[in-house]
C-alpha positions in Angstrom: -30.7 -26.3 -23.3 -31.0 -22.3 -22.6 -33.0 -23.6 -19.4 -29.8 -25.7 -18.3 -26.8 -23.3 -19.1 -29.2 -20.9 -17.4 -29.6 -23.0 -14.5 -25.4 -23.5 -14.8 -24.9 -20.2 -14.4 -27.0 -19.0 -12.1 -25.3 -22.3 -9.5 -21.9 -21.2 -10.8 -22.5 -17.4 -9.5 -24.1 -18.4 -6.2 -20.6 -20.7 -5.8 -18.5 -17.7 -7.0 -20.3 -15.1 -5.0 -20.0 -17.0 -1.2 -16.6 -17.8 -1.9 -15.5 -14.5 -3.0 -17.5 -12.9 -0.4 -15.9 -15.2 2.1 -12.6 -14.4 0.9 -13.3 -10.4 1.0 -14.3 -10.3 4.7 -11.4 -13.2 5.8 -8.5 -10.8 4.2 -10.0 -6.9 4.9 -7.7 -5.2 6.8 -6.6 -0.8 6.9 -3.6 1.1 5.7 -1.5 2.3 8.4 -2.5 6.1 9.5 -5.4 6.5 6.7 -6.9 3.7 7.6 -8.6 3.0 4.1 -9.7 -0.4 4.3 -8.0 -2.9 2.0 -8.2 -6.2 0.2 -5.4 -8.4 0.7 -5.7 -11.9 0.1 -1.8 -13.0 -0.7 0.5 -13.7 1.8 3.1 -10.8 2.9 6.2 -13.1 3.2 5.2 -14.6 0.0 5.8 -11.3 -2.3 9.0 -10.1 0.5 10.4 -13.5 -1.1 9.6 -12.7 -4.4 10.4 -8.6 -4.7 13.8 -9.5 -2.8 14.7 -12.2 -5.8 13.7 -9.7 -8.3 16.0 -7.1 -6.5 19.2 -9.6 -7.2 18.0 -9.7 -10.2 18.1 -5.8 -11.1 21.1 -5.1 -8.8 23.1 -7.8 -11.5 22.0 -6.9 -14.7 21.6 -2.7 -14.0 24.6 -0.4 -13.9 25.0 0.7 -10.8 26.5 4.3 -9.8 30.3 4.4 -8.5 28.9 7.7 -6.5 29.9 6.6 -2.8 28.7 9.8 -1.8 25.5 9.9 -3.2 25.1 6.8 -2.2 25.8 7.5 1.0 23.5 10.5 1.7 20.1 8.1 0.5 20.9 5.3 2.9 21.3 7.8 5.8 18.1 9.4 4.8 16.7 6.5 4.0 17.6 5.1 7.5 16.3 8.6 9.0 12.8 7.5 8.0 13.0 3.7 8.6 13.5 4.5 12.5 10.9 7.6 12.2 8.3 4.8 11.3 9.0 2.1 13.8 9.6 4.8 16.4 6.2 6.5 15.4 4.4 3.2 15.4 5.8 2.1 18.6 4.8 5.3 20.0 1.0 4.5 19.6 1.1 1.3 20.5 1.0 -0.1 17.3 2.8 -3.2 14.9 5.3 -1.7 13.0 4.2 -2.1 9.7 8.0 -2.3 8.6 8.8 -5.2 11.6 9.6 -8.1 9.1 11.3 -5.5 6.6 15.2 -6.1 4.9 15.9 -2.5 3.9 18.6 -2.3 1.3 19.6 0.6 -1.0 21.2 1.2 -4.5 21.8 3.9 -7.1 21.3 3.1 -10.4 23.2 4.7 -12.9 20.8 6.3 -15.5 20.4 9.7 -16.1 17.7 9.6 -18.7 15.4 7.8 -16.2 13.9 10.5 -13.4 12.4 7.8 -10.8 12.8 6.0 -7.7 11.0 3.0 -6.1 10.4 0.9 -3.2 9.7 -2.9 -4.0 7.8 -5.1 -1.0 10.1 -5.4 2.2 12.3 -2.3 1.8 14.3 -3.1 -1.1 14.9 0.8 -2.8 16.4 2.0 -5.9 16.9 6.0 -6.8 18.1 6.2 -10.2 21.0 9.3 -11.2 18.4 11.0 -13.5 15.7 12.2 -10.2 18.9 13.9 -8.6 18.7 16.8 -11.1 14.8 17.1 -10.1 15.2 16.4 -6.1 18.1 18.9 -6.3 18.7 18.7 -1.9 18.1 15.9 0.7 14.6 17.5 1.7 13.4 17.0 -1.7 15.6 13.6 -2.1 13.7 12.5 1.0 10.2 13.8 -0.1 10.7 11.5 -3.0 12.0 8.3 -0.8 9.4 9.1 1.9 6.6 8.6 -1.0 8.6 5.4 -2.3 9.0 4.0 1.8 5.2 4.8 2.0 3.9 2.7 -0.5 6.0 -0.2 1.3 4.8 0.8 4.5 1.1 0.8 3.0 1.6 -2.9 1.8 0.2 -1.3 -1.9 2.0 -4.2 -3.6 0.0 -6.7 -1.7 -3.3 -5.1 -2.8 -2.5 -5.1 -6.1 -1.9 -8.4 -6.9 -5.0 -9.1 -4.8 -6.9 -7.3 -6.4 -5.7 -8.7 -9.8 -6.9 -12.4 -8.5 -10.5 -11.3 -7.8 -10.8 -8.8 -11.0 -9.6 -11.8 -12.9 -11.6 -14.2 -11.6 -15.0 -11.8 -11.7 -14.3 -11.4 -15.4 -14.4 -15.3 -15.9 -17.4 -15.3 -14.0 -18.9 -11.9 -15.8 -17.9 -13.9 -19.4 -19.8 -17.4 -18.3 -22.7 -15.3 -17.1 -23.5 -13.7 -20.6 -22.7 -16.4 -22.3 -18.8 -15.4 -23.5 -20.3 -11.9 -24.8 -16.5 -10.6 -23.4 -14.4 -13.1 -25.1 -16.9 -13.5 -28.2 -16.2 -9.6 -28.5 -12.7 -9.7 -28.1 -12.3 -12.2 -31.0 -14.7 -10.7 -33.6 -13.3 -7.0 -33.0 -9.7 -7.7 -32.0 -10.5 -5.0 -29.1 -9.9 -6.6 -25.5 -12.6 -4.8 -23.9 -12.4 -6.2 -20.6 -8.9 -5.2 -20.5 -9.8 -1.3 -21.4 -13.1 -1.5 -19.1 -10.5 -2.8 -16.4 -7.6 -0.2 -17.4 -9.3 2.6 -17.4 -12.3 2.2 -15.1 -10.8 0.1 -12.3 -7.0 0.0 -12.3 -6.0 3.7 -12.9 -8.4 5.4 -10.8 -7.1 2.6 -7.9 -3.6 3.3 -9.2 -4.1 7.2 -8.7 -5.5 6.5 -4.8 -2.7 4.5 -4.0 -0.5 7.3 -5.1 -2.2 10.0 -3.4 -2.1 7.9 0.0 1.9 7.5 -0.7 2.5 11.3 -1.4 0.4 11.5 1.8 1.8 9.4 4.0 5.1 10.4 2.4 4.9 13.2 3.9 3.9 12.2 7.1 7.2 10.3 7.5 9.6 12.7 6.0 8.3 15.2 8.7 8.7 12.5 11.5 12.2 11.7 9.9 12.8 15.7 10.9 13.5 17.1 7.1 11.6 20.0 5.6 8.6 18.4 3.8 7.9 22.2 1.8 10.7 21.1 -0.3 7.8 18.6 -1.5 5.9 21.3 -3.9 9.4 22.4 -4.8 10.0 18.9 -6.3 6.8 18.5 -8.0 7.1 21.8 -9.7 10.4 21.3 -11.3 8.7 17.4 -12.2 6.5 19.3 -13.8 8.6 21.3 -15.7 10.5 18.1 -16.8 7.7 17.0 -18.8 7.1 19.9 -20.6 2.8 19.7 -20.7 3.7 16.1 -22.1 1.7 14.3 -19.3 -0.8 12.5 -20.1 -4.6 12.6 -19.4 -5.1 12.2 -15.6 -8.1 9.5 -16.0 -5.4 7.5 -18.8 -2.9 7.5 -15.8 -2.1 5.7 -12.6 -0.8 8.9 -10.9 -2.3 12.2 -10.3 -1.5 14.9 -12.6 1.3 17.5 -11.3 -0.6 20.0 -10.8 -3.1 17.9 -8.4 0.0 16.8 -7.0 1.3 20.2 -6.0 -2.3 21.2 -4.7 -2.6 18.7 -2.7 0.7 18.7 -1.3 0.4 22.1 -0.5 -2.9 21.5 1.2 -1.5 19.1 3.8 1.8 20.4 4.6 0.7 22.5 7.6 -1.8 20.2 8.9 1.2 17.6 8.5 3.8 19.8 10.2 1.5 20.2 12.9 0.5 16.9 13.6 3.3 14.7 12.9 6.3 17.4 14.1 10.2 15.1 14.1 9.8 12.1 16.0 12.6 12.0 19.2 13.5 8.6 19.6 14.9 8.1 16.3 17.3 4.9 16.6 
């Protein structure tokens, strides 16, 4: 009997391996500008669909700010860098990552919450309580340039590619010791595949997809013509929002601040230099 599961398994991980392989090289492609190579194995117009359905969703159940003003001011910036990308990409002969993109903006009305994000096809949300940290538009755009640039970067896409072949290698991992994972998970109420995948796979991915955003962030906030040193100036009253509350770096998805701040700091003058305000801007 050992012999045939054996046998089972051993046929069931030749089948999984070719196809998965097959899959991996089919759907490779590179982020824009990096050029980090990337697994994406879900179709584009597929999670546009879904992230713009989701954004009804939010925009009808969410308080929305009554600030016209405010309001104003992150669509033009926001329309500032929209045109700095497509301009910059059509300047090197190259798709504009953003071609097929439905930009939209709202302000959400919540002061307690300090954040902003960018869901799959352009569809952006700053929320009240990030004003009192961005403080100006050049550190309201650093903070919408990182958004726009995991957008741009297709990160969402990876993700939840990413999430089909880590779920389906755990299957396979859990048929080839003979349910060790699962067996574990019941006896010990511990999902150890979960915490193996947490903290060994997803955050340290998580914290490089957020390092290329505050990267390529910058990149189009300088195209976009606004004063990406305002970036540091962010992170450093971020920082002194959480009060030395943040938690481990390795138990996160992001960077700490503090790397944050280096890092920024490290790139802005090769950034300035190399990516100066874009002239064809609309």
């Amino acid at each position: 009997m050992n012999k045939i599961n054996n046998i089972n398994r051993r046929k069931f991980l030749e089948v999984f391996t070719g196809c998965t392989c097959g899959l991996l090289i089919s759907s490779c492609s590179t982020a824009p500008i990096t050029e980090r190579k990337q697994l994406k194995l879900l179709p584009e117009s597929t999670i546009n669909r879904q992230a713009a359905q989701l954004y009804e969703r939010v925009k009808s159940k969410t308080k929305l700010s009554t600030d016209k003003k405010k309001l104003d001011e992150i669509k033009t910036i926001g329309e500032r860098i929209e045109n700095a990308v497509s301009s910059y990409f059509q300047s090197i002969n190259q798709r504009d990552p953003t071609y097929n993109f439905q930009w939209e903006y709202i302000l959400v009305d919540n002061d307690k919450i300090k954040n902003a994000w960018c869901m799959p096809g352009g569809k952006i949300a700053v929320y009240t309580g990030i004003l009192k940290v961005t403080k100006n538009t050049d550190g309201l755009a650093a903070v919408m340039g990182h958004e726009i640039a995991h957008a741009v970067a297709k990160h969402s896409i990876e993700r939840a590619s990413r999430a089909v072949i880590l779920n389906v290698g755990t299957a396979a991992v859990d048929i080839f010791t003979g349910g060790a994972i699962s067996n574990t998970q019941r006896t010990t109420g511990v999902d150890v595949a979960g915490m193996l995948r947490t903290f060994g796979i997803d955050n340290p991915f998580g914290r490089k997809q957020e390092t290329e955003a505050d990267y390529l962030g910058l990149i189009f906030s300088s195209l976009a013509g606004f004063d990406i040193r305002e970036s540091v100036k962010v992170w450093e009253r971020m920082k002194e929002e959480f009060k030395g509350q943040e938690p481990p770096e390795w138990m996160s998805t992001h960077p700490s601040s503090a790397r944050r701040i280096e890092s920024l700091k490290k790139w802005i003058p090769e950034i300035t230099l190399e990516y100066p305000p874009i002239k064809k801007i609309g």
